[in-house]
C-alpha positions as CSV (number, residue, x, y, z in Angstrom):
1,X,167.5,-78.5,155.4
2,X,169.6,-76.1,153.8
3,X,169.9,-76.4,149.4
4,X,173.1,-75.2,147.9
5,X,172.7,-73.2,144.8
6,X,176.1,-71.8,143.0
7,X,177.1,-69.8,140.1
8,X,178.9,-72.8,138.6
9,X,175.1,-74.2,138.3
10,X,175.0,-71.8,135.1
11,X,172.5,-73.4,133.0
12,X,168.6,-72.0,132.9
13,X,167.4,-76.0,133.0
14,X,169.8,-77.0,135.7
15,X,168.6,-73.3,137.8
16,X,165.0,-74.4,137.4
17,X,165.6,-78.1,138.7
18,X,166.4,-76.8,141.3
19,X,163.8,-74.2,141.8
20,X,161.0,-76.7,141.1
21,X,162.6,-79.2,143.5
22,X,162.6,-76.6,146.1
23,X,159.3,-75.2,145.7
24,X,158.2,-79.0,145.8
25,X,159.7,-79.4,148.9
26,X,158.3,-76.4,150.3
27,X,154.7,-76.8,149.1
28,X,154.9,-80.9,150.5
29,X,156.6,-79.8,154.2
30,X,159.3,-81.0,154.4
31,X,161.4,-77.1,155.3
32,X,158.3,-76.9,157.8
33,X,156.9,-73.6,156.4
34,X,157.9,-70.9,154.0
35,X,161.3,-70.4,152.9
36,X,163.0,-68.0,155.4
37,X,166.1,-66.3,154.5
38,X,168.6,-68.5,157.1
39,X,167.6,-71.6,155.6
40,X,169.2,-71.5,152.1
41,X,172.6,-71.2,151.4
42,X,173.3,-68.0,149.5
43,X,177.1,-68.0,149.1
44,X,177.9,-67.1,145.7
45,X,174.9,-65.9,144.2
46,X,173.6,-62.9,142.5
47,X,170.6,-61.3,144.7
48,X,168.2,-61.9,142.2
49,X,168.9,-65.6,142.6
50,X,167.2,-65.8,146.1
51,X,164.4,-64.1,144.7
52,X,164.4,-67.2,142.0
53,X,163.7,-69.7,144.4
54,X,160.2,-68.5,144.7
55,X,159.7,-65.7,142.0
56,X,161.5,-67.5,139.3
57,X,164.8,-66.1,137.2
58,X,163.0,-64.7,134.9
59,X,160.1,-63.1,137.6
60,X,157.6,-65.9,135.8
61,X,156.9,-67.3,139.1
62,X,155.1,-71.2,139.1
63,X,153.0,-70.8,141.7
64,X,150.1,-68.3,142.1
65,X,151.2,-68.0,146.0
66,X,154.0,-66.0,144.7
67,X,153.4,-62.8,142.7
68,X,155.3,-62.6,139.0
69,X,157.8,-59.7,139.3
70,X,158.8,-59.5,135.5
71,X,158.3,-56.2,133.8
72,X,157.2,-54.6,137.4
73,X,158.4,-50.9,137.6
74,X,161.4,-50.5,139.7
75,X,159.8,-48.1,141.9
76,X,156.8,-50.1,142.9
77,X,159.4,-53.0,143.3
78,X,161.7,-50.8,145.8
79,X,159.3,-49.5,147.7
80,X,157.6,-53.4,148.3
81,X,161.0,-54.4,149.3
82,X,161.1,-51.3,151.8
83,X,157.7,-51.9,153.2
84,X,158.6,-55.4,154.0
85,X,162.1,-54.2,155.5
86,X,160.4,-51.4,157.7
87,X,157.2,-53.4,158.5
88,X,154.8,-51.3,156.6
89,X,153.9,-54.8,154.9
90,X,153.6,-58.1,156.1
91,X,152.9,-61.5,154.4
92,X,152.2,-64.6,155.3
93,X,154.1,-66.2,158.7
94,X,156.5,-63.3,157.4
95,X,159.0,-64.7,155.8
96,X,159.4,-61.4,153.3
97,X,160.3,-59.3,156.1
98,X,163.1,-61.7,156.8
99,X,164.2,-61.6,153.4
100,X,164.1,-58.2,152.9
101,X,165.9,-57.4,156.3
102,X,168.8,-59.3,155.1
103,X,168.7,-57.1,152.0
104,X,171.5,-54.3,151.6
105,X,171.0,-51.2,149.8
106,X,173.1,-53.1,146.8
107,X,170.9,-56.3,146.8
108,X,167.7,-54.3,146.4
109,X,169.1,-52.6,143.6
110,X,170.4,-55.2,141.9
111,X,167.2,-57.3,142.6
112,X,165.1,-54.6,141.1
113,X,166.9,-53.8,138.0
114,X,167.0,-57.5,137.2
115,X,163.2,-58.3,137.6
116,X,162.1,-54.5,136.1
117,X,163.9,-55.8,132.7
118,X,162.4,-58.9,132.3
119,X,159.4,-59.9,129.7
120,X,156.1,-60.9,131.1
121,X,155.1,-64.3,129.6
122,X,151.2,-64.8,128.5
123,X,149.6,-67.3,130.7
124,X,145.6,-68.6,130.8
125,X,144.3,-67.5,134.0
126,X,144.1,-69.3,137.2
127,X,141.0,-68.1,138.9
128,X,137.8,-68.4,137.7
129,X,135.4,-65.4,137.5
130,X,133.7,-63.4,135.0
131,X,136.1,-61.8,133.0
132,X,134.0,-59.8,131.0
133,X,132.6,-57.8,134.2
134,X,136.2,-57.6,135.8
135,X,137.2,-55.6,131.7
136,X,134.2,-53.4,132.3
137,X,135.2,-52.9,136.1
138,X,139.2,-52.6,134.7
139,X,138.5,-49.6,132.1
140,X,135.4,-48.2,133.0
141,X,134.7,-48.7,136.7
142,X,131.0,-48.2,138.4
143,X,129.5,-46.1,140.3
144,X,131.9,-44.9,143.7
145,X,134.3,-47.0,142.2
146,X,137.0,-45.4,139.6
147,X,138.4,-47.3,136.6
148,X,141.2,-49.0,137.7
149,X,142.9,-48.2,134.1
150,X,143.0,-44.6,135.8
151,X,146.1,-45.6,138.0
152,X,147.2,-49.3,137.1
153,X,147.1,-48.6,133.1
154,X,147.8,-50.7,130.2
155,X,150.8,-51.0,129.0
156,X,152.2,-49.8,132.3
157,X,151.0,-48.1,135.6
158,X,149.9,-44.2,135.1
159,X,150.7,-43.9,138.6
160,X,153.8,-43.6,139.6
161,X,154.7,-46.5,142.5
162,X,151.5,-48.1,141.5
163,X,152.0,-51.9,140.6
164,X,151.1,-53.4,137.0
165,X,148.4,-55.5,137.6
166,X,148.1,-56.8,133.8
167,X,149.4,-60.9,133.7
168,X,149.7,-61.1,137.7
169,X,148.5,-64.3,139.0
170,X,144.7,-64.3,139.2
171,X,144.3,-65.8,142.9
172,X,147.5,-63.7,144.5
173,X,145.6,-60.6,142.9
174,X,142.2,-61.7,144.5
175,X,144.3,-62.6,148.2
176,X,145.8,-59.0,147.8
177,X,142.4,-57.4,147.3
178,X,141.0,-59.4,150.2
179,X,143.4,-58.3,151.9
180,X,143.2,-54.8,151.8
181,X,139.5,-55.2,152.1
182,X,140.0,-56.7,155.7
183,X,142.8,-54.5,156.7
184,X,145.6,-57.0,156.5
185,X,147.7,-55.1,154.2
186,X,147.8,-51.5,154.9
187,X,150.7,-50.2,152.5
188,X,148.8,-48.2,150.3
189,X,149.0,-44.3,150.0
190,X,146.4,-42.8,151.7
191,X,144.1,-46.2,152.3
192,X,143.1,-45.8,148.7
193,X,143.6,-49.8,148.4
194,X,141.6,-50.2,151.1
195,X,138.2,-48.3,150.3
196,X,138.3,-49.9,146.8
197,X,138.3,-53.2,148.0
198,X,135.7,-52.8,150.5
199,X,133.2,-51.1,148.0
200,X,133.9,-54.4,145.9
201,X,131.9,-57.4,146.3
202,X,133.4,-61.2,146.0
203,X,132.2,-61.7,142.2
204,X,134.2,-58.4,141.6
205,X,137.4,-59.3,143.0
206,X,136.9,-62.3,141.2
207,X,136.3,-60.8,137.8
208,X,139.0,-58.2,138.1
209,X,141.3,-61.6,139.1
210,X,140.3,-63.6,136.3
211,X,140.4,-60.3,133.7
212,X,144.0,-59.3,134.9
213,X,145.5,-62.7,135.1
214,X,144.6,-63.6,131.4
215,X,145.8,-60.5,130.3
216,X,149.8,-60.0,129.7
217,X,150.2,-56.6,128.1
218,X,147.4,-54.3,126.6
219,X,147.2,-51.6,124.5
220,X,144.3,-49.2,123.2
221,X,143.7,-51.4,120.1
222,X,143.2,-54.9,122.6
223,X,140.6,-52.5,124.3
């Protein structure tokens, strides 16, 4: 089942009709598994507008299976987009890489300049987990395992290409950590992703999830 979504549809309400009534169709069945690029019709839309049918407009996604993209840095964004394209990065049943594959040079561009300029809106956290422990673990670290303030930040990433972690969904954050614990994604520079995770246990991803989740923007005084 294809769904038709034009620029004539110009109205933020009407936009996310649709893009509940899609994501309710994909969440009951009835496409038969994730969206994949070949089964929307795309004719007329800005590239950012096929990111909306998951990610939202405004990169405020709905649904914690989708990770929020507004206020991400336009280089972590780019090179997420890459990794999908080049296969440095899978997801689940893949249906990024597909998307990203029928991405030109353009469409990434204009995709990442749209989501990189939009506001992060506060949201309670989804997971649950002791938030307290995942602060200390966020700013302070422990022992073998460095603060991840050091790279991730506050107000934005120290590191360049590293993600803002601060008002992310709480249970896509804990699936990514998981992940790299496990080896199922392997994009990060130099395995760093992956020898964090596997020094943390469960309650720790946990706390870090719940922490980050509830937690839109920072600065030295919410410290």
């Amino acid at each position: 089942m294809a769904i038709s979504w034009h620029t004539d549809v110009n109205t933020r309400s009407q936009r996310d009709c649709f893009v509940t009534v899609f994501l309710a169709m994909t969440t009951l069945g009835f496409t038969g598994s994730y969206a994949h690029a070949d089964m929307i019709d795309t004719r007329g839309m800005a590239p950012h507008e096929q990111c909306a049918y998951c990610h939202g407009l405004d990169g405020n996604s709905a649904m914690p299976r989708f990770p929020r993209l507004a206020g991400q840095s336009a280089s972590y964004l780019r090179k997420q987009l890459a990794d999908f394209k080049q296969g440095r990065r899978t997801n689940d049943e893949g249906a990024m890489s597909g998307i990203a594959e029928s991405l030109s040079e353009a469409d990434v561009e204009s995709i990442v300049r749209h989501y990189a300029g939009q506001a992060l809106r506060a949201r309670a956290s989804d997971i649950e987990g002791d938030a307290a422990a995942g602060r200390r673990l966020y700013f302070n670290g422990r022992r073998a395992i460095a603060a991840c303030a050091t790279c991730h930040g506050t107000v934005a990433p120290v590191l360049e290409g590293a993600p803002r972690l601060l008002g992310q969904h709480g249970a896509y954050l804990a699936k990514q950590l998981q992940d790299f614990r496990r080896g199922a994604r392997r994009n990060d520079a130099d395995g760093v992703m992956h020898r964090i995770a596997q020094a943390l246990a469960e309650s720790e991803i946990r706390a870090l999830a719940a922490f980050l989740s509830a937690q839109p923007v920072m600065t030295g005084a919410n410290r």
